[in-house]
C-alpha positions as a Python dict, from the first residue, in 0.01 Angstrom:
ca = {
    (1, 'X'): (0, 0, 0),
    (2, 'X'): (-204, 283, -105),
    (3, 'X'): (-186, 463, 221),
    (4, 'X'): (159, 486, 186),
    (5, 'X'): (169, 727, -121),
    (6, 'X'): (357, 990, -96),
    (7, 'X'): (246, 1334, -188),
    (8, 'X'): (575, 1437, -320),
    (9, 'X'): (597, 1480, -648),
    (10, 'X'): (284, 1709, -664),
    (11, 'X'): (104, 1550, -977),
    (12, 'X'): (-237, 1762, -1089),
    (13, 'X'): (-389, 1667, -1395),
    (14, 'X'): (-700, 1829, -1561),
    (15, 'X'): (-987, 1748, -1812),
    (16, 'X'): (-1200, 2005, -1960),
    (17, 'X'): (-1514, 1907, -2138),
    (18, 'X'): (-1353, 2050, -2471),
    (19, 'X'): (-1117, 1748, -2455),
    (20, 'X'): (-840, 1933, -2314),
    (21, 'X'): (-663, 1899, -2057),
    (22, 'X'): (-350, 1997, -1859),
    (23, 'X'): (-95, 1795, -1644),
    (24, 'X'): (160, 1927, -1353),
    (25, 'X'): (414, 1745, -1223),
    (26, 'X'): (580, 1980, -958),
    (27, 'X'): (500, 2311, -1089),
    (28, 'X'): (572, 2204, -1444),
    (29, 'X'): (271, 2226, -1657),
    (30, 'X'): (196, 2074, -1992),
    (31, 'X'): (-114, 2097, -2202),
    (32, 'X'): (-277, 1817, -2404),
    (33, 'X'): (-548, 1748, -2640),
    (34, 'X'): (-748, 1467, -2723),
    (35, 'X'): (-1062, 1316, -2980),
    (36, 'X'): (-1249, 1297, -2673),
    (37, 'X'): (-1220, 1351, -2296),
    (38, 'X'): (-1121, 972, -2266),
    (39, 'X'): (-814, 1007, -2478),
    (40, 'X'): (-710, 1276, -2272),
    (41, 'X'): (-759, 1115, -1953),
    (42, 'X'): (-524, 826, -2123),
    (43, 'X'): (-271, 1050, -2186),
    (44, 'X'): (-240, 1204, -1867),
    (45, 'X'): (-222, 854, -1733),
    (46, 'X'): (99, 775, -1976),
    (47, 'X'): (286, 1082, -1859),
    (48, 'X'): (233, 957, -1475),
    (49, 'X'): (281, 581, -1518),
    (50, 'X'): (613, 703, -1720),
    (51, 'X'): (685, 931, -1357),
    (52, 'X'): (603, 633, -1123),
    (53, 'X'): (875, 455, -1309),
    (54, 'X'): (1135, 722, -1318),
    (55, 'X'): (1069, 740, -914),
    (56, 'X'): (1066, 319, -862),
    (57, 'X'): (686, 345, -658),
    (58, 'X'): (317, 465, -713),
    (59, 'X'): (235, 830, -685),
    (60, 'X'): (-35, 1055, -634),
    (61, 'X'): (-208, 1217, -899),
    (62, 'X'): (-475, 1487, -818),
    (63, 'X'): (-729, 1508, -1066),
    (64, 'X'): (-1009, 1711, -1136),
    (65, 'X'): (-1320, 1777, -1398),
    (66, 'X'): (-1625, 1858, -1469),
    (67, 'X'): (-1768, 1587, -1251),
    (68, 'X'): (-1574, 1674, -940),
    (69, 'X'): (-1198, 1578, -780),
    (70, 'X'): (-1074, 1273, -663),
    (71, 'X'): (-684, 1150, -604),
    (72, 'X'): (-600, 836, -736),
    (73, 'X'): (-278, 625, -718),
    (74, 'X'): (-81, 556, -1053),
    (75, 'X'): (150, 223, -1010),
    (76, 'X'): (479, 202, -1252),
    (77, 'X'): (310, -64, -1418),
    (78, 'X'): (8, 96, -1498),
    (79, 'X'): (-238, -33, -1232),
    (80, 'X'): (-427, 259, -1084),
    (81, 'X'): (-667, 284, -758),
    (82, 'X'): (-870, 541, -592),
    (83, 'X'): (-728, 697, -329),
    (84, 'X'): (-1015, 932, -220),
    (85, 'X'): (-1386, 956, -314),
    (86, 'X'): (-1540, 1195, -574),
    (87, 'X'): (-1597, 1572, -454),
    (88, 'X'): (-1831, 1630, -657),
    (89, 'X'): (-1873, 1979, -526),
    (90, 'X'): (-1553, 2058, -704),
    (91, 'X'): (-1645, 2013, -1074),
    (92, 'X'): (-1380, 2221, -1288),
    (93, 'X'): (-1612, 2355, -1497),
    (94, 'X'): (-1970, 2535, -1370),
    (95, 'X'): (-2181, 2511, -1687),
    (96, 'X'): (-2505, 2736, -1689),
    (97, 'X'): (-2742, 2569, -1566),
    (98, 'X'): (-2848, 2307, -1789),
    (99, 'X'): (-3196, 2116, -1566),
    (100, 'X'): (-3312, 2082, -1179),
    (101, 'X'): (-3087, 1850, -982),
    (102, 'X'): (-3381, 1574, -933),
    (103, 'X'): (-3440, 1502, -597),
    (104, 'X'): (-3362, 1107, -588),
    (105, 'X'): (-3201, 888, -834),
    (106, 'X'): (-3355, 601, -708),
    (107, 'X'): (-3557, 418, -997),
    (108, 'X'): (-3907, 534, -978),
    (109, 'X'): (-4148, 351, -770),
    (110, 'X'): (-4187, 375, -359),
    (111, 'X'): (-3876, 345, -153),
    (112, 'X'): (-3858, 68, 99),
    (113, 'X'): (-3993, 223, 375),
    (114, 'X'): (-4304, 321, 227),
    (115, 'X'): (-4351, -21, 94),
    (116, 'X'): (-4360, -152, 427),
    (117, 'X'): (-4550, 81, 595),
    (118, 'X'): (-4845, 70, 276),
    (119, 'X'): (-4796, -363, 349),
    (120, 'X'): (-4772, -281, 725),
    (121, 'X'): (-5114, -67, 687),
    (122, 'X'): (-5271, -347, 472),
    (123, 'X'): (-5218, -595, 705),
    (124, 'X'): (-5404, -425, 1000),
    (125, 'X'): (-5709, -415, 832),
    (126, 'X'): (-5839, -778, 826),
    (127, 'X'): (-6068, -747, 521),
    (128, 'X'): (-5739, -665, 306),
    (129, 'X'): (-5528, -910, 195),
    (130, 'X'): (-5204, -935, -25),
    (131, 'X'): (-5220, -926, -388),
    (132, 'X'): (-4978, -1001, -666),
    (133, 'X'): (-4945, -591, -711),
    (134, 'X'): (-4802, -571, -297),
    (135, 'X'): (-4564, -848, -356),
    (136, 'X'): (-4433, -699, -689),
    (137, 'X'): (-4399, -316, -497),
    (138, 'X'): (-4174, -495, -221),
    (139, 'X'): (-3927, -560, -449),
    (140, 'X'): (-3574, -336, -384),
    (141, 'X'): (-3457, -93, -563),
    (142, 'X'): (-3273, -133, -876),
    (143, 'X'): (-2865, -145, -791),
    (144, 'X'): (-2715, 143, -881),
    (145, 'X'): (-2446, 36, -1185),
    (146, 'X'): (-2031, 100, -1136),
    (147, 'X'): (-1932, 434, -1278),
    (148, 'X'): (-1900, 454, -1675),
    (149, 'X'): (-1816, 859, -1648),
    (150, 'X'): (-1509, 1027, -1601),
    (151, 'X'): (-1187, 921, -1376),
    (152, 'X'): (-1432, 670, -1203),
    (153, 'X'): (-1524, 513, -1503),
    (154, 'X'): (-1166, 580, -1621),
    (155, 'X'): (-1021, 351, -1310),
    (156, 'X'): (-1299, 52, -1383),
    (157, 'X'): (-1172, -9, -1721),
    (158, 'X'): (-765, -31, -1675),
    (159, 'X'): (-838, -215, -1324),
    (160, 'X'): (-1074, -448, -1562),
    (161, 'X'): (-1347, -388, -1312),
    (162, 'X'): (-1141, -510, -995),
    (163, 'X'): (-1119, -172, -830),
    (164, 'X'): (-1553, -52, -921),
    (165, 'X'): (-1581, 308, -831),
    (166, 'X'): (-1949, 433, -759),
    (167, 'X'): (-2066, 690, -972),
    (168, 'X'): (-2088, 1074, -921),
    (169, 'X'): (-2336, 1248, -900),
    (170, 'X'): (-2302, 1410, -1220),
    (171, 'X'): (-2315, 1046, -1401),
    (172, 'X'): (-2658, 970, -1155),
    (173, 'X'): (-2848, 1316, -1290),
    (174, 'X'): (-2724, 1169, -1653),
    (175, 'X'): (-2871, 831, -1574),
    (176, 'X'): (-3175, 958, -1361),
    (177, 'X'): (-3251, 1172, -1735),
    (178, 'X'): (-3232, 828, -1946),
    (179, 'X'): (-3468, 662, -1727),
    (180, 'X'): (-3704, 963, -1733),
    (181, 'X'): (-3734, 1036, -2152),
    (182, 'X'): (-3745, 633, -2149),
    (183, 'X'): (-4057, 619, -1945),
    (184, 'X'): (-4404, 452, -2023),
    (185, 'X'): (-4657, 721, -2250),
    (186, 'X'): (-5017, 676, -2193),
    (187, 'X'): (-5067, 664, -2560),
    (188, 'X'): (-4925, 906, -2821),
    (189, 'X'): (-4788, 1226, -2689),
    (190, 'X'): (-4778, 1591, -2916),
    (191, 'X'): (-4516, 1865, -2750),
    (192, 'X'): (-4510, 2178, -2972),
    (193, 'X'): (-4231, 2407, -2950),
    (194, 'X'): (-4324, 2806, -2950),
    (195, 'X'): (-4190, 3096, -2992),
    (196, 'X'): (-4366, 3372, -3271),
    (197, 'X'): (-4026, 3513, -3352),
    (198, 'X'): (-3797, 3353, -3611),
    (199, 'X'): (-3481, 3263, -3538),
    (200, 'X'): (-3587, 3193, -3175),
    (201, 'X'): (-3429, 2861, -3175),
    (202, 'X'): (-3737, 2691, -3249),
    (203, 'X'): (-3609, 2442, -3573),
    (204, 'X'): (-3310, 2368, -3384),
    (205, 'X'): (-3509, 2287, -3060),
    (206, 'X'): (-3728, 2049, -3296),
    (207, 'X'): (-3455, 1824, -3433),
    (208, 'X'): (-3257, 1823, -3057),
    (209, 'X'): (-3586, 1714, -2846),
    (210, 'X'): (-3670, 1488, -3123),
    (211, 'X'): (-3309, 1345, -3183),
    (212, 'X'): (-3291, 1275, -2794),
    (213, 'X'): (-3613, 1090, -2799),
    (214, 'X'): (-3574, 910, -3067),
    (215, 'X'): (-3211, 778, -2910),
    (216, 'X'): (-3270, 734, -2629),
    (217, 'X'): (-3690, 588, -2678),
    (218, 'X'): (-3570, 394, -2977),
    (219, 'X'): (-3743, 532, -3226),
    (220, 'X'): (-4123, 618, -3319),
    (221, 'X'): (-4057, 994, -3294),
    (222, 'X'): (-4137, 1214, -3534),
    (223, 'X'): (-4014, 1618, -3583),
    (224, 'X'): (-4323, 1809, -3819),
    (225, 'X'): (-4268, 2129, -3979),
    (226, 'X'): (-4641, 2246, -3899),
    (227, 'X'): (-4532, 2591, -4084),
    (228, 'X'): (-4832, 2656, -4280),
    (229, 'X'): (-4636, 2765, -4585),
    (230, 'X'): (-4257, 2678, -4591),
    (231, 'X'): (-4044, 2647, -4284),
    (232, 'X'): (-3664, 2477, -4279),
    (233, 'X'): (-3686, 2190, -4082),
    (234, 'X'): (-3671, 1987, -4385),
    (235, 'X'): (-3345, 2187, -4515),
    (236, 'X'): (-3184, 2141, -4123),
    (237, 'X'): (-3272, 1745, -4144),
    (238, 'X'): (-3071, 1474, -4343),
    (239, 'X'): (-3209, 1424, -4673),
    (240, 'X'): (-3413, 1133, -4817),
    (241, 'X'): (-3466, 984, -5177),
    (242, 'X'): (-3785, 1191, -5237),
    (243, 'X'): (-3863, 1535, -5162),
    (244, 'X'): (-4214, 1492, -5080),
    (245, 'X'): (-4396, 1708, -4744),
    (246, 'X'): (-4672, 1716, -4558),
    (247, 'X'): (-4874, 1880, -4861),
    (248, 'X'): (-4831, 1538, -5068),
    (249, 'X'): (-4858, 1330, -4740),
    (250, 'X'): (-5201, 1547, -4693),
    (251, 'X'): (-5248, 1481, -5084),
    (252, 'X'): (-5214, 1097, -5031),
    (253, 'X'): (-5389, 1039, -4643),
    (254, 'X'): (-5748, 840, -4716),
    (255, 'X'): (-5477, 562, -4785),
    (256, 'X'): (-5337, 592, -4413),
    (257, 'X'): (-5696, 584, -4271),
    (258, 'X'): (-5788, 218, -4362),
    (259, 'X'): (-5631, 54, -4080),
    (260, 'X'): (-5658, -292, -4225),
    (261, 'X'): (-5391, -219, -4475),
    (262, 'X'): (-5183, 60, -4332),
    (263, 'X'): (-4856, 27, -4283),
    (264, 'X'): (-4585, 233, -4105),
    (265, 'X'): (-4340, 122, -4392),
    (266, 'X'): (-4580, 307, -4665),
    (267, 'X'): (-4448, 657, -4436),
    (268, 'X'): (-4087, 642, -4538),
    (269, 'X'): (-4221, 785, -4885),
    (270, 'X'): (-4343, 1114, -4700),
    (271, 'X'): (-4066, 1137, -4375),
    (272, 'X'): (-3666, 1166, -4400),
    (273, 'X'): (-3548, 863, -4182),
    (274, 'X'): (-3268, 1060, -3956),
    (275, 'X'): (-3024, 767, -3926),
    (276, 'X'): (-2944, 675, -3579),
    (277, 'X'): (-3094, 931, -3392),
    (278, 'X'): (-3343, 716, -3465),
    (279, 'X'): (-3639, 968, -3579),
    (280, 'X'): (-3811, 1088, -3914),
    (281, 'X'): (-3899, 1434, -4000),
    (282, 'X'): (-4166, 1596, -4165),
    (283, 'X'): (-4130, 1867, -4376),
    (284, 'X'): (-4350, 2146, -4449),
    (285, 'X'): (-4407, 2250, -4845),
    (286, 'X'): (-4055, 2318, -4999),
    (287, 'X'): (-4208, 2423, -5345),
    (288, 'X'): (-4129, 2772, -5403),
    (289, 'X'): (-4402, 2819, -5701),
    (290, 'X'): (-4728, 2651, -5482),
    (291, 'X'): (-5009, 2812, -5332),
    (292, 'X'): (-5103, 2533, -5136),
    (293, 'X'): (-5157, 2612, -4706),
    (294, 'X'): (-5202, 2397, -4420),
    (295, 'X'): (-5437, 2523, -4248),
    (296, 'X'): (-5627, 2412, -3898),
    (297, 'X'): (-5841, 2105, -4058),
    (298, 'X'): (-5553, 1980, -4257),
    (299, 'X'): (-5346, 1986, -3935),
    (300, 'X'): (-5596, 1789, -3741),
    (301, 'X'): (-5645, 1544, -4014),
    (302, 'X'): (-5279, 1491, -3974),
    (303, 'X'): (-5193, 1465, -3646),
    (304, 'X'): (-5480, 1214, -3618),
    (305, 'X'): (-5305, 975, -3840),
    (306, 'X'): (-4965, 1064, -3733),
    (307, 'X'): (-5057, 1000, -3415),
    (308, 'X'): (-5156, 637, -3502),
    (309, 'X'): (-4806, 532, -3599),
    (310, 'X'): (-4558, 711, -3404),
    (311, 'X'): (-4528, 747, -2989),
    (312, 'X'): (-4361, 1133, -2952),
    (313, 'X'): (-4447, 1376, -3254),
    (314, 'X'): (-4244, 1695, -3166),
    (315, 'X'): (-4376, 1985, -3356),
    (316, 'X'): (-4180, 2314, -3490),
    (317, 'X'): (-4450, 2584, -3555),
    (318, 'X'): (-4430, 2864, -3763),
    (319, 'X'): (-4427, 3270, -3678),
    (320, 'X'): (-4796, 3405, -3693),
    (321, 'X'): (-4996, 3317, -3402),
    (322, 'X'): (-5315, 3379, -3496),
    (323, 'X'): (-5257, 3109, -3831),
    (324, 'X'): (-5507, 2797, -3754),
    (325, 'X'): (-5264, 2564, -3816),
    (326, 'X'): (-5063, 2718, -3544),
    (327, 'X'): (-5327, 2711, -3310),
    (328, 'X'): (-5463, 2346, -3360),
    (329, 'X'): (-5110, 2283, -3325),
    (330, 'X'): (-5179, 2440, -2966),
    (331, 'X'): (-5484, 2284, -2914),
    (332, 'X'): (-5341, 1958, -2957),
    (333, 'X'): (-5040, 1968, -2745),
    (334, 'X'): (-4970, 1783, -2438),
    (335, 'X'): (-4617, 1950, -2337),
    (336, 'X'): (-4587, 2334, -2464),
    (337, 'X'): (-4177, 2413, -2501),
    (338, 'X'): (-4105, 2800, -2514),
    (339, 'X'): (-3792, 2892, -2713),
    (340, 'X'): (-3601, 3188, -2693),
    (341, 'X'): (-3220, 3306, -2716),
    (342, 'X'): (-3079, 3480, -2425),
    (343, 'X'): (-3169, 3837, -2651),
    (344, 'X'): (-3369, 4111, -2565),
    (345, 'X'): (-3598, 4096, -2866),
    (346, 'X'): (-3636, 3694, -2827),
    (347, 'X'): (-3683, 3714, -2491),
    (348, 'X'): (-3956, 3940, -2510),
    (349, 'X'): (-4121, 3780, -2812),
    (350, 'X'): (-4130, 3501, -2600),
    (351, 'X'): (-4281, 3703, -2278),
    (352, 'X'): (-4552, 3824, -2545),
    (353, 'X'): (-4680, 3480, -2651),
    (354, 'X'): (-4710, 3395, -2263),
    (355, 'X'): (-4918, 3680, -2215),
    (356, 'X'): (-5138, 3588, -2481),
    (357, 'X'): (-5192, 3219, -2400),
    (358, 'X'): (-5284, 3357, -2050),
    (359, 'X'): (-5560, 3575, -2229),
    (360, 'X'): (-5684, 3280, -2458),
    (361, 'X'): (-5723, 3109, -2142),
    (362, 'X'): (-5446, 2850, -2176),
    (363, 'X'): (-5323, 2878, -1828),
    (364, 'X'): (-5297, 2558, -1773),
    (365, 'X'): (-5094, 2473, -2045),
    (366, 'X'): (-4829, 2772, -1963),
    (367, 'X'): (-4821, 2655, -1613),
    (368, 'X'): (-4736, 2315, -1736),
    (369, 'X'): (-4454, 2472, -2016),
    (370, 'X'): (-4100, 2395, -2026),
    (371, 'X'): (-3902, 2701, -2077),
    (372, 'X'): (-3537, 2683, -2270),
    (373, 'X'): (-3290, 2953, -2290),
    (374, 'X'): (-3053, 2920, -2575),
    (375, 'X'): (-2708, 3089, -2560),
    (376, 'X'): (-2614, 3284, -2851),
    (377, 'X'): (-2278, 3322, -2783),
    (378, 'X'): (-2019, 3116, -2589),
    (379, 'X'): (-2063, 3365, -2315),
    (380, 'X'): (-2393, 3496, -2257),
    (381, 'X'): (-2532, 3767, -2061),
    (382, 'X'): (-2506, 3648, -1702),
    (383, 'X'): (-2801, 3924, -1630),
    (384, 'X'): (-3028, 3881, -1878),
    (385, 'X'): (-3012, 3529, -1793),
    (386, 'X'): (-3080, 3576, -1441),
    (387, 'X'): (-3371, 3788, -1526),
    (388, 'X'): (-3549, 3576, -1829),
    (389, 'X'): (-3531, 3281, -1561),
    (390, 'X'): (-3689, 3471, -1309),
    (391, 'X'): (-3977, 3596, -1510),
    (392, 'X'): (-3998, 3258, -1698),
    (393, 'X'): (-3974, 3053, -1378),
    (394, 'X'): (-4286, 3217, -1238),
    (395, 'X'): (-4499, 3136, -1528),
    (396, 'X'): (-4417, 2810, -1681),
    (397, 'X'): (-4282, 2470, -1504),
    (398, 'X'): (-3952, 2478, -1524),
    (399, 'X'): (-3632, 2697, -1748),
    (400, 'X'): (-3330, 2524, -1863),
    (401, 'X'): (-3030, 2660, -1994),
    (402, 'X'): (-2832, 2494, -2294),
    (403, 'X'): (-2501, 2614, -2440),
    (404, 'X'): (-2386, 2749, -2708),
    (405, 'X'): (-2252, 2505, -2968),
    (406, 'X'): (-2039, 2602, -3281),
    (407, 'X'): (-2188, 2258, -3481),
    (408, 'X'): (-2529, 2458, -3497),
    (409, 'X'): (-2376, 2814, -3581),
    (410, 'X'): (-2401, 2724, -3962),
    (411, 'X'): (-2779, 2659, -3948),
    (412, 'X'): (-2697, 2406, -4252),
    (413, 'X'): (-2812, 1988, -4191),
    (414, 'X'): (-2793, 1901, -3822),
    (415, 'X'): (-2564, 1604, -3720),
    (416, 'X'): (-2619, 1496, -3349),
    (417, 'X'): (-2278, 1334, -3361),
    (418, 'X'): (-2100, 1643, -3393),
    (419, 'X'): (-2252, 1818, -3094),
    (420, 'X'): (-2019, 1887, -2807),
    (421, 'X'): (-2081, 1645, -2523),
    (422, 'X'): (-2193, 1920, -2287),
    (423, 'X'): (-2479, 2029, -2541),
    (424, 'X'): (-2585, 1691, -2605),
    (425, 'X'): (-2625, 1648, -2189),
    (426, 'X'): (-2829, 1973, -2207),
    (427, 'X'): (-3064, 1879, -2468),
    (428, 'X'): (-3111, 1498, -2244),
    (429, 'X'): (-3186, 1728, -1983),
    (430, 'X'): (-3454, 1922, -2128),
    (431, 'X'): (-3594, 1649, -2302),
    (432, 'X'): (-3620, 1448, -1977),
    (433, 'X'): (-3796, 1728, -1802),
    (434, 'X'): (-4060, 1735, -2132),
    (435, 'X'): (-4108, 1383, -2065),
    (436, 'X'): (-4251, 1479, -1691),
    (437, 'X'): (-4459, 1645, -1822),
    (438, 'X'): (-4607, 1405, -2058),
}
């Protein structure tokens, strides 16, 4: 039946990632709005069931969005099928870019060919034999799941599954970043975000990477204010009962250090639990009237116990460079992440602190840096884009983009939830290409 549509009437319907979205049926346009992109794609459906009726047979709708275009056929009852496969090279909306396309999304591990050539290799030398590990690596790859993402996903559900579209490759770079933040650690892992100017992005970088762990890891991530006086990590997160920091924590440690009778529970009384993001924070000292510091030995003396109870500890560090808190914080990261808006003065802040790890003779650690590039506007300066990823992309690992979001603008207490869908995919990204690196 389906290759009997007809393309008459002309039906194109599309679905922005704001959740709008715009329907024409013959020339005729109409604009809609939704709570998410899902309702919208509902809606359009509605108006085109309601036109298969009026004409007595299926018709063609023509859809596109941010994942690509694909026709699909809309019966009078409701029933819809793909007509077409994605084309995914003609996504309605070109987002800067947000990470590197990976280069498989086959679940890590050898593909079949090289399992059979490493068994094929084996079994020519007669003193080898097969172990448990061989028989394990032949296994085939995992299947790749039906679509959950846009019209694909869209068609699964009202077929109930009958009609199971493959995934695009948008939804495979989405899943291919979930399998990456959720792989194995070799033991606690420290990334330290950097940039020496304020208002670099740096607090709001903190709660994101550590949010997006913490969601997608399931927990035991922490975000530490290692400011050595006050920073506002602390203000940004959800509150808790207490107030206390990591000046009282500090205060109260010999009690962490006996493991016998340590407990991750005894914690919650120095971190703010962040709900279902599923991380705690640690604030920095939030009394106005104390002279108390933390400097370089207090820092270490934290971060060893820290590190004892939770897997990712994501630290926000303060302005001055040259502060030994700041650079134990340095010493004792495993994943540098360079901040900076896409500003002149940020951007070369950032430039400046690259130039002096270089002299200090952390090379290694630059080379090994993610870079992110936060918009400050919802249009940024296409230029000095293209030229802070140049210089960045020659010095550190890799530079990611993520968007500007008006749920951050206020700088008051973050809530993941509200993020737009776009920045929350940007922030999986760059948190997926910090776990690489870890």
């Amino acid at each position: 039946m389906i290759e009997t549509v007809p393309t008459f009437p002309r039906i194109e319907a599309t679905v922005a990632a704001d959740a709008t979205g715009t329907v024409a049926i013959n020339g005729v346009m109409q604009s809609l709005s939704g709570a998410d992109e899902q309702s919208v794609r509902a809606e359009i459906l509605t108006l085109v069931t309601a036109t298969a009726n009026d004409m007595g047979r299926p018709v063609r709708l023509n859809t596109r969005d941010q994942l690509g275009e694909q026709q699909l056929a809309v019966y009078p009852d409701g029933h819809v099928e793909a007509l077409s496969d994605l084309d995914s090279s003609a996504a309605l909306v070109t987002a800067t870019p947000t990470a590197d396309q990976p280069a498989s999304v086959r679940k890590p591990g050898l593909n079949p060919a090289q399992r059979s050539e490493n068994v094929a290799q084996r079994s020519e030398d007669p003193a080898a034999r097969l172990t448990l590990n061989d028989f394990l690596q032949s296994r085939p790859a995992a299947l790749v799941g039906p679509a959950t993402m846009g019209w694909q996903g869209t068609v699964r559900r009202l077929t109930g599954g009958l009609v199971s579209v493959a995934p695009g490759e948008p939804e495979l770079t989405h899943r291919s970043a979930i399998d990456r933040v959720q792989q194995s650690l070799r033991g606690p892992r420290t990334v330290v975000v950097i940039n020496p100017k304020g208002g670099a992005h740096k607090t709001t970088a903190t709660l994101l990477l550590a949010a997006t762990f913490g969601t997608y890891r399931g927990g035991y991530t922490l975000a530490w204010d290692n400011n050595e006086t006050r920073g506002t990590l602390g203000w940004r997160a959800q509150p808790a009962r207490h107030s206390n920091t990591a000046v009282d924590l500090l205060r109260d440690l010999e009690r962490f250090n006996d493991l016998r009778s340590a407990r991750v529970g005894d914690l919650d009384n120095y971190v703010r639990a962040q709900g279902s993001t599923q991380f705690d924070v640690l604030a920095s000292d939030e009394d106005a009237a104390a002279s108390s510091t933390i400097d370089g030995q207090a820092f270490n003396e934290l971060h060893t116990t820290l590190s004892r109870f939770y897997r990712v500890i994501v630290i926000d560090t303060g302005n001055n460079m040259r502060a030994s808190n700041w650079e134990a914080a340095l010493d004792a990261a495993d994943q540098l992440v360079i901040v900076s808006t896409i500003r002149e003065d940020t951007a070369a802040s950032a430039a400046w602190l690259v130039d002096g790890l270089y002299e200090k003779g952390h090379e290694q650690k630059v080379r090994n840096a993610v870079t992110v590039l936060a918009s400050p506007s919802k249009v940024a300066d296409p230029q000095l884009n293209r030229r802070l990823h140049g210089h960045f992309a020659s010095l550190t690992r890799t530079v990611l983009d993520v968007p500007h979001d008006p749920a951050l603008v206020d700088g008051g207490t973050l809530s993941y939830d509200a993020l737009a869908p776009a920045t929350r995919e940007a922030w999986l990204q760059v948190t997926a290409a910090v776990a690489d690196g870890l």
